[in-house]
Every structure is written in structure tokens, then in C-alpha cells.
C-alpha positions in Angstrom: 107.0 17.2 110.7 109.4 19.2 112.6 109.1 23.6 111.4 112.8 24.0 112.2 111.6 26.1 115.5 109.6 25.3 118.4 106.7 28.1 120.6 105.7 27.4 124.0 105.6 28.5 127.2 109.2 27.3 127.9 110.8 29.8 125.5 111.2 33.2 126.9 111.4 36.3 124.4 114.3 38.2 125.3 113.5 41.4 127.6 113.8 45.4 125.8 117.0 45.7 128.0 118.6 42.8 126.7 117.6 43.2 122.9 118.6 46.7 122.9 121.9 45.8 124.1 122.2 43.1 121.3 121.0 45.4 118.8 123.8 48.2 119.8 126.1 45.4 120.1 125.6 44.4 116.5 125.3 47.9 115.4 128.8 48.9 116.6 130.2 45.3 115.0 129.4 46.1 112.3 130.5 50.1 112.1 133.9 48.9 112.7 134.3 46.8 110.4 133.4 49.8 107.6 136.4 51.8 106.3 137.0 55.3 107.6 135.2 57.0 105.0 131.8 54.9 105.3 131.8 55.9 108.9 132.3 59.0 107.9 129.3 59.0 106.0 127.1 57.3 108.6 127.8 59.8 111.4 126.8 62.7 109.4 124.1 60.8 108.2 123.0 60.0 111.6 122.7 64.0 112.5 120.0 64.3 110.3 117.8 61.7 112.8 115.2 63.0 114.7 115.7 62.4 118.1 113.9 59.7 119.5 112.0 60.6 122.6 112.5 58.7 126.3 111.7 59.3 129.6 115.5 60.0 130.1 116.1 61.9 126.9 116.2 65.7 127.1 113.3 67.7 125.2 114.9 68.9 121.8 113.9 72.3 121.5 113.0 74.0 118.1 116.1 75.1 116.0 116.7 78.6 114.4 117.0 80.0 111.2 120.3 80.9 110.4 118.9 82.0 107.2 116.5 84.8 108.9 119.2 86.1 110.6 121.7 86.3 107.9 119.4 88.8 106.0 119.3 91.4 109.4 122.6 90.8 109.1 122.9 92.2 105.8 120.8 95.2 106.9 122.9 96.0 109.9 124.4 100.0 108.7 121.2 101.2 106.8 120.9 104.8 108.0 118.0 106.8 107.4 118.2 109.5 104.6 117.3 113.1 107.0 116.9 110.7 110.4 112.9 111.4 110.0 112.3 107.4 109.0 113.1 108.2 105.2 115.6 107.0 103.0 115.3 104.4 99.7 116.1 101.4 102.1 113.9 102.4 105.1 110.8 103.0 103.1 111.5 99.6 101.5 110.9 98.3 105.1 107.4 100.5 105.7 106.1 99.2 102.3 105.8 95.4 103.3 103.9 96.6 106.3 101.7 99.0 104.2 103.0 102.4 105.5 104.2 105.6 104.4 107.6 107.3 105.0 107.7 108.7 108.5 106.8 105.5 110.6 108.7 104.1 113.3 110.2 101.1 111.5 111.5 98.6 114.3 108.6 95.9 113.7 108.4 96.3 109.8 111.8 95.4 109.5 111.0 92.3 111.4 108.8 91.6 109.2 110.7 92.3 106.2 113.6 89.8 107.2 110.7 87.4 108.0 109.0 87.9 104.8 112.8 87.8 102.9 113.3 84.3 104.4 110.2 83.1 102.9 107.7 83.3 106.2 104.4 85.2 105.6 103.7 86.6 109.2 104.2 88.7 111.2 103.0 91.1 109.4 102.6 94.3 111.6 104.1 97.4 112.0 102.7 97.5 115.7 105.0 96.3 118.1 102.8 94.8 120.7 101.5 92.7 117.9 104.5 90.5 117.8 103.7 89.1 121.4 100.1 87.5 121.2 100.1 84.6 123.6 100.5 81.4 121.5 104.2 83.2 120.4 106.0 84.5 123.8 108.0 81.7 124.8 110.0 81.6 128.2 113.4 80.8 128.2 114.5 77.7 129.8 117.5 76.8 132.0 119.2 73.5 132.9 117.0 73.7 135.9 113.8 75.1 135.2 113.3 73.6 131.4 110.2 71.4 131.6 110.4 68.7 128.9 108.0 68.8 125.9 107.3 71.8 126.4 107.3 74.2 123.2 106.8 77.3 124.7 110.1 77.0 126.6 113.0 77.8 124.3 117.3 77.1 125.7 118.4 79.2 122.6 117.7 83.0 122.0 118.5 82.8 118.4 116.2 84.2 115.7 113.8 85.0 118.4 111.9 88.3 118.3 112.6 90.8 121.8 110.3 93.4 122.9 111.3 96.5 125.2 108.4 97.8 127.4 108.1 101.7 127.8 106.4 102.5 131.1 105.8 106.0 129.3 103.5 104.3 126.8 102.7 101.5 129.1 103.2 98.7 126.2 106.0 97.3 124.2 107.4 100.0 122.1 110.6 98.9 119.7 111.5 95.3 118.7 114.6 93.2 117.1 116.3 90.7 116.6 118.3 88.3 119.1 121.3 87.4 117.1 123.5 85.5 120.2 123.7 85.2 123.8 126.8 86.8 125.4 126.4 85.8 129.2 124.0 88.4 130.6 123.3 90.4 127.7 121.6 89.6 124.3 123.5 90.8 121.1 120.8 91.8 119.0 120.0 93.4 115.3 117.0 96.1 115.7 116.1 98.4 113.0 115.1 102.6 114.5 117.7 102.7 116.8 120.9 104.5 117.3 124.2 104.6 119.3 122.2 105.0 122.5 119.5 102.0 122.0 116.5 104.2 121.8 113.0 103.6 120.0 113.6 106.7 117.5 117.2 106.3 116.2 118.4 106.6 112.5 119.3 102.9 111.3 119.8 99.5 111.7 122.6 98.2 114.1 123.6 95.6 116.3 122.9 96.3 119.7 124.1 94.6 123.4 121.4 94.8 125.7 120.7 93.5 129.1 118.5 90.4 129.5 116.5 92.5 132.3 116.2 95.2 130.0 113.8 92.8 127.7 110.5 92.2 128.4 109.3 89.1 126.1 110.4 86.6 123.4 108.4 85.3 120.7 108.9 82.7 118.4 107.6 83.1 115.2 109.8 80.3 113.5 108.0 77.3 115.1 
């Protein structure tokens, strides 16, 4: 009795060129025939994918949290109350890093937006702690950005700057990169003032140079 299909040698399955054609093919046939509103649907459906890798797709790099940076946002004008690190809003900061009024509070107001956005590190008040090795990431150009590579990041956002001091031969104040603005970082950086220094009286947003920053780190991915 006949199956209603025949397997040999003399029937070829159809090559991964030719069924992904046929597939697509099929795909769109049947996305046109749906009304405006189902396409609708299935495009911003589709955005919510994860990408599927290829040889010829381009690494997806790690995404930002706009939610992180919403609540440095919210800081941005907090003033210290006698510019010595004081103030009802300031020693907030210094209390989730376990210090006193009177502290330099760049990194424990990264950590206090970090904490507010529901992450549980990094938890210092010591600048050069933000960098450790499995956090700096480089950033990556159409040129030089190796693919599937995680420590190479095409988008500043959220990321954590340090500014090295030759005085004190480390990193010495820290903040937030909120955007890129072609060769300068717009940032949000708690102890600084008008003129971008380590001991200023608030937070503000800052533009600095991308050669005045000395590391990135990612502490979101």
C-alpha cells in the first residue's frame, strides 16, 4: 500500500537558502493579507524578539536603564546645606554607603540611584571601587567593535565615568553618563559645582570632554 509520500535517494530536501526564502515568502503573504491594525500589533510585537545571532548579524550590545537614570535626574539641583557635604538630602546619600556627614559624596550617590532602581551593588563610597576589572568596559566604534564581545559597549548611557587625579594618582569623583553629545559626555555627578571639580556643593549635570574620562563601567549587565 501506497503512504501518500515516497523517501529515497531521488528526493532532494530543499537547501537552508531556499527554505528560508520560502518561509519569508509565506511570512510576508500572509502579513498582508492582515488588516492594518493586526500589523500593527505584530511589528510591535516583533520588537520584543531577541535578536537572533549570524555570522552577518551585528553583536546587540546590553541596553540601559532609563529607569536609573531618571532617579539622578531627579536629584540634579540638590545643594549641600553649608557646602561642607551636609544637608538633609546629602546625608541621605552617605547613609546607604554607611558614612557620616562630611564625606565626599560622588560614589555614594551612585550607589544611591543604583540602589533606588532596585540593584544592590555597588556599594562603595570609594571611587576606585567602581572600576574592578570584570566592570570597565571599552567603548566600541563602527570600526573597532568586536562582535560578542560584552565588555565593549556602543552606548554611554547609564554607564558609570571615572576622572583620574594625577595629584592622588587614582580615580577621584564619579557620575553618571546621561547622553553623548559628539565629543563630550553630558553627565549627572553628585559633589561638584559650576567648575566640574571633586569638592563642589550639589548635584548637577555636567559636559565633559571624552578625554577628560578615564574609565567606564557597567554595572547594569
Amino acid at each position: 500500500m501506497g503512504s501518500g509520500f515516497t523517501v529515497g535517494r531521488d528526493v532532494a530536501a530543499p537547501s537552508s537558502r531556499t527554505a528560508g526564502r520560502d518561509l519569508t515568502r509565506s511570512f510576508y503573504g500572509v502579513f498582508g493579507s492582515l488588516s492594518s491594525q493586526a500589523r500593527f500589533l505584530v511589528r510591535h510585537s516583533l520588537k520584543d524578539l531577541p535578536a537572533v545571532s549570524s555570522r552577518r548579524a551585528r553583536f546587540s550590545y546590553p541596553r540601559y536603564d532609563d529607569n536609573l537614570l531618571k532617579i539622578a535626574r531627579a536629584a540634579i539641583g540638590v545643594k549641600e546645606a553649608t557646602g561642607k557635604n551636609d544637608g538633609a538630602r546629602v546625608e541621605q546619600y552617605l547613609r546607604y554607603t554607611g558614612l557620616p556627614k562630611g564625606n565626599a559624596l560622588c560614589a555614594s550617590f551612585v550607589f544611591f540611584c543604583f540602589w533606588k532602581a532596585g540593584y544592590k551593588e555597588p556599594k562603595t563610597a570609594w571611587s576606585p571601587a567602581l572600576f574592578p576589572k570584570d566592570r570597565v568596559v571599552a567603548i566600541a566604534t563602527s570600526r573597532n567593535a568586536p562582535r560578542n564581545d560584552k565588555k565593549w559597549r556602543d552606548d554611554k548611557r547609564g554607564l558609570v565615568f571615572g576622572i583620574y587625579f594625577p595629584d592622588l594618582k587614582r580615580i577621584a569623583h564619579v557620575g553618571f553618563v546621561e547622553m553623548e553629545r559628539g565629543k563630550y559626555i553630558q553627565t549627572i555627578e553628585g559633589n561638584t559645582g559650576s567648575d566640574g571639580g571633586r569638592e563642589g556643593n550639589g548635584v548637577f549635570r555636567r559636559l565633559r570632554h571624552k578625554r577628560t574620562i578615564s574609565k567606564y563601567a557597567d554595572w547594569l549587565n
